[in-house]
N, C-alpha and C positions, 0 to 999 in steps of 0.2 A: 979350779974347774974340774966337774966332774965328766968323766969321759966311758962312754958305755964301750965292754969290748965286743961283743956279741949282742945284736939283736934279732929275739928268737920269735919268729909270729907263731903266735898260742890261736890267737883268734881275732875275726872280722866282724864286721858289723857292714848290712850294707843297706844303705838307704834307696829300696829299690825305687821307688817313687816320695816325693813328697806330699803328693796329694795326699786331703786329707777331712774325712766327715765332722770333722767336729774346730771347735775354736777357741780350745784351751788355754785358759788366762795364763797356766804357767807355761806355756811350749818354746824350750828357746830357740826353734826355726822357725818361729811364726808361720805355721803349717795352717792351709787353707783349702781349698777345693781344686786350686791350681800346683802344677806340677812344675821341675824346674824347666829353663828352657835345653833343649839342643840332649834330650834325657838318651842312655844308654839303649839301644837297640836289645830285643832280648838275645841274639848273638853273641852281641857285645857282654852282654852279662856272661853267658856260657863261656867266653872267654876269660875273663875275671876268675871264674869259679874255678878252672883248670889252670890258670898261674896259682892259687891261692893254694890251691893242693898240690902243685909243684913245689913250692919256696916250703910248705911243710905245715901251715893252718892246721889244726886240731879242731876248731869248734867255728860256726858260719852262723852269724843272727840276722835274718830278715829284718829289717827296721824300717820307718818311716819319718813324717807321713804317717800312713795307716799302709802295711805292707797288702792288707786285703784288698786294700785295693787296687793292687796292681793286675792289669790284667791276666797273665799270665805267672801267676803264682803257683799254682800248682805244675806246669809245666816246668819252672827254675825247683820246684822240690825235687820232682822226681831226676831233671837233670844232678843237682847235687849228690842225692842218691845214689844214681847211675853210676858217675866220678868218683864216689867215694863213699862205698856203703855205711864207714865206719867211724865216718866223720860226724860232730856232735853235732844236730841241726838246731836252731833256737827259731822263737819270732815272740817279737814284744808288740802290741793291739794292744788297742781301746775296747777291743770285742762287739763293738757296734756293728758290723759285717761281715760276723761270722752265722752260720748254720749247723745245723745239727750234721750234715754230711760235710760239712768242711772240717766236723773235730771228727769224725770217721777215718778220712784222707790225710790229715795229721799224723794218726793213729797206723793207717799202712803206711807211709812215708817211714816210720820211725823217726820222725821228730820226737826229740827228747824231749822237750816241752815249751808252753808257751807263759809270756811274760803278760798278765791280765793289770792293766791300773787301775788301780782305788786309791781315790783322794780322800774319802772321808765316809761321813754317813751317806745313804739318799739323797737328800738333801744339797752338803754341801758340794758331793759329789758329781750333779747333776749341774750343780753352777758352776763350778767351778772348769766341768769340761762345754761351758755353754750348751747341754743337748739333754733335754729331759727325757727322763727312763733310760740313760743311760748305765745308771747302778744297777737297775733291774734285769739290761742287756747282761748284762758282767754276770750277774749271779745264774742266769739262765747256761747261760754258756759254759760256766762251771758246772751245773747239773750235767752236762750232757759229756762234759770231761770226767766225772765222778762216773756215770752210767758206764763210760767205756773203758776207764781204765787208765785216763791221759793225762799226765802230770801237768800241773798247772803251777807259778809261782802265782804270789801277788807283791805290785810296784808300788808302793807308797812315797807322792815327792811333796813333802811338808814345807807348808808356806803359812803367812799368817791366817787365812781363810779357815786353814782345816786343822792349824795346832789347838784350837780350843776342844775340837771332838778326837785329838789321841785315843781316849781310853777307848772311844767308842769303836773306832776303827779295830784295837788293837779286839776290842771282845770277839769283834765279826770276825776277825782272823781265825780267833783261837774256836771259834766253833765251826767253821768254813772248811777247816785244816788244810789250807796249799800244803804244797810242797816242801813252801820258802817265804819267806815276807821280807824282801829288800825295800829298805828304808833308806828314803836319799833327801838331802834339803834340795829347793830349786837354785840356780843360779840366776844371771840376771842377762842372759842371752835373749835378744829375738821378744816374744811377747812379753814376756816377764820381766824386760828390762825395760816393757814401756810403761808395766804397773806396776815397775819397783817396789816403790813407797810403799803400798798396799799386798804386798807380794814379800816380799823378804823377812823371812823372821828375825828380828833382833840377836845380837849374842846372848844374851843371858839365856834368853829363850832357846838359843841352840846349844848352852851348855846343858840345860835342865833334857833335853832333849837326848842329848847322849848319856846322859845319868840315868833317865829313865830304862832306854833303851836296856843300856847292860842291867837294869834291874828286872826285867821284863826277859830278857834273856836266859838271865842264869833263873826264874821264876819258872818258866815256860818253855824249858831249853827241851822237855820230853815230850810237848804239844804240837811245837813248831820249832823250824829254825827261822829265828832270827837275826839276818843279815845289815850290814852295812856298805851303804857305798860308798866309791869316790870321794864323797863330797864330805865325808863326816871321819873324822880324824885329829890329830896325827899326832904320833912321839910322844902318849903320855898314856899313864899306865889305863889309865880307863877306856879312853880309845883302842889302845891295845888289845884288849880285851874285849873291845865288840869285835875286831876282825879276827880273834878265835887266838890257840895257843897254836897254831900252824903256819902263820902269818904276820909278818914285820912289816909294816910302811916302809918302802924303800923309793919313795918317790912317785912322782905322775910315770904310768906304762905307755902311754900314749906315744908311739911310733916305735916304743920297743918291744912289748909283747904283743900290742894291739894295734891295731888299724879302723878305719871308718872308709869308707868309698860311698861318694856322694851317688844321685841317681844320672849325674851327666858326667861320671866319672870322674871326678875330683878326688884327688887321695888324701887321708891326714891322718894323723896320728890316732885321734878320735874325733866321732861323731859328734862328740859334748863339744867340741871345741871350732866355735861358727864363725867366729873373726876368717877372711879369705886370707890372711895373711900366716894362716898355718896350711896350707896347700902345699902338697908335700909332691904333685905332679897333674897329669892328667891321663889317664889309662889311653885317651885318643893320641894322645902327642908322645908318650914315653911308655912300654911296657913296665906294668905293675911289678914283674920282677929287679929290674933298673931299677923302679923308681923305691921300693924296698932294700936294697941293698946299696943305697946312696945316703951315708949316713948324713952328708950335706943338706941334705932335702930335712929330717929330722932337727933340727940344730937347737929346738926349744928344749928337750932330753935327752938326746944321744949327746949334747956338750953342754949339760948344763954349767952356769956358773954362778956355785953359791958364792961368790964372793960379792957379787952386787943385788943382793939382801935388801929391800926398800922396806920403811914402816913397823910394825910389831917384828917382823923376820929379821928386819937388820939384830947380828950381833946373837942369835940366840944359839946356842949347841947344838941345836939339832938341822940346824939349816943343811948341811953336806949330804943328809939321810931323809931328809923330810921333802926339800928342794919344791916347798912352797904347796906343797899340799896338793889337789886336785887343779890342775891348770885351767881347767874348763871355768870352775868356781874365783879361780884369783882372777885371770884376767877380764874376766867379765864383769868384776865389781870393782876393780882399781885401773884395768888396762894395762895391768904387768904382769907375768909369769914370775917375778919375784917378791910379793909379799901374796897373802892370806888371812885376813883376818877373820875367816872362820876356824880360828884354830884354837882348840880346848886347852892347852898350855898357856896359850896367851890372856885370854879370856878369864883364869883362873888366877893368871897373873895378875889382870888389871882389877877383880875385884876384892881381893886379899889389901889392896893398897888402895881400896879405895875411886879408884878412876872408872868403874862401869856402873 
């Protein structure tokens, strides 16, 4: 068993609302127009934002949902602000309900930047977040970030729909120039879990996908940076090497660097992680400092235990440092925090010998 001594919150993620403009085949909270019930008062929120910069937070991401949509989003900026001029602010959008004066207000805010998704071309990109001219939204919205000066990344979460147009995406990147181009697979949370089948890329498909990746990287490393998430890993020298020479996989950070707080105050370790049975408290019933410094509450990675290994993970080396890769991704496709089988060592294992 492995046993964390220190966990140190780096950064949040808050889901200020769920609601949400669009009906994204891959969204694992199956986010809709409705919001959760019994949601945080904005009080309530202003309270959150001042534990989180108490316990020691470094960086705060607006999430959703669609965070534009929340009513009072500009007021929780400038509150954060206020709290804490120095703190790193983020917010990940669809960009469907943004304006040319909301990237102004960004912009005074000193928000660091915003997190823009693109799924694909036009095209696949419009279906696949069910909402036409949606690409067209995205790329306006970046003009008006370019005009002022406001860093932008772009999110890429590749599924079967949009691995056929890779290159295409990847050109639009490299002529667009974000900031950043984070590249994640979907998992099988929430909608995506109910279009699996049709939804999930195959392993090979997601080995060729990390192969490209770091080709496309060390190609293009002076164009763009290109990043990897969570979801794409772990313990093998290729992987290795898309999360940078700075960077060792040392397991899922969820409840130890990082947090998620739902919009009706639910804590977890992270926001990827939707099963109710990672609920690490409730900011209404338990202060959020309590309920962070209870490592009991944590117990999927503050104790983990490689020793019960299920599936390709039982029995490999790397299990005690790897501890199953991004948990949001294992348990959503097996219902265990102890196997992964989106994992490039295995993968490479099984078709060396034949078995993929």
């Amino acid at each position: 068993m492995v046993t964390i001594d220190k966990s140190i919150p780096i950064s949040a993620a808050l889901e200020i609302t769920l609601a949400c403009n669009m009906r994204c085949l891959h969204c694992g909270s199956s986010a809709d127009g409705n919001n959760r019930k019994d949601v945080l008062t904005f009080e309530e929120w202003c309270k959150v934002i001042e534990d989180l910069n108490s316990i020691g937070v470094s960086a705060i991401t607006l999430s959703g949902g669609e965070p534009f949509l929340y009513p009072k989003w500009r007021e929780l900026l400038r509150f954060i602000h206020k709290t804490n001029p120095n703190i790193v602010n983020m917010m990940i959008t669809n960009a469907y309900n943004i304006t040319e004066e909301d990237v102004k207000f960004l912009k005074e805010m000193d928000v660091k930047h915003i997190g823009i998704s693109i799924d694909g071309n036009e095209e696949i990109h419009d279906y696949i977040r069910q909402t036409k001219g949606s690409f067209k939204k995205s790329n306006e919205v970046m003009d008006w970030c370019d005009k002022y000066g406001f860093k932008y990344g772009v999110v890429t979460s590749f599924n079967k729909h949009n691995f056929p147009v890779r290159e295409q995406i990847l050109e639009w990147v490299l002529k667009r120039k974000p900031a950043g181009w984070q590249v994640q697979i979907v998992n099988s949370f929430g909608r995506a879990g109910e279009f699996k089948d049709s939804m999930i890329i195959t392993h090979a498909k997601y080995k060729q996908l990390c192969d490209e990746l770091l080709q496309w990287r060390k190609q293009y490393d002076k164009q763009v940076r290109i990043e990897a998430a969570d979801s794409i890993g772990y313990c093998h020298p290729v992987t290795d090497a898309l999360w940078g020479e700075d960077y060792e996989w040392q397991g899922c950070n969820a409840g130890i660097y990082v947090m998620g707080i739902e919009a009706n105050g639910n804590v977890k370790g992270c926001l990827s992680l939707q099963d109710p049975k990672f609920t690490a408290g409730n900011v209404r019933e338990t202060g959020l400092i309590e309920i962070w410094n209870d490592d009991s509450r944590f117990p999927y990675t503050r104790s983990y235990d490689a020793s019960k290994m299920e599936g390709s993970c039982k029995g490999c080396e790397s299990a005690e440092q790897c501890k199953a890769g991004c948990l949001g991704m294992a348990y959503s496709l097996h219902g265990s925090i102890y196997q992964n089988s989106y994992c490039y060592k295995s993968i490479e294992a099984a078709q060396k010998c034949g078995k993929l």
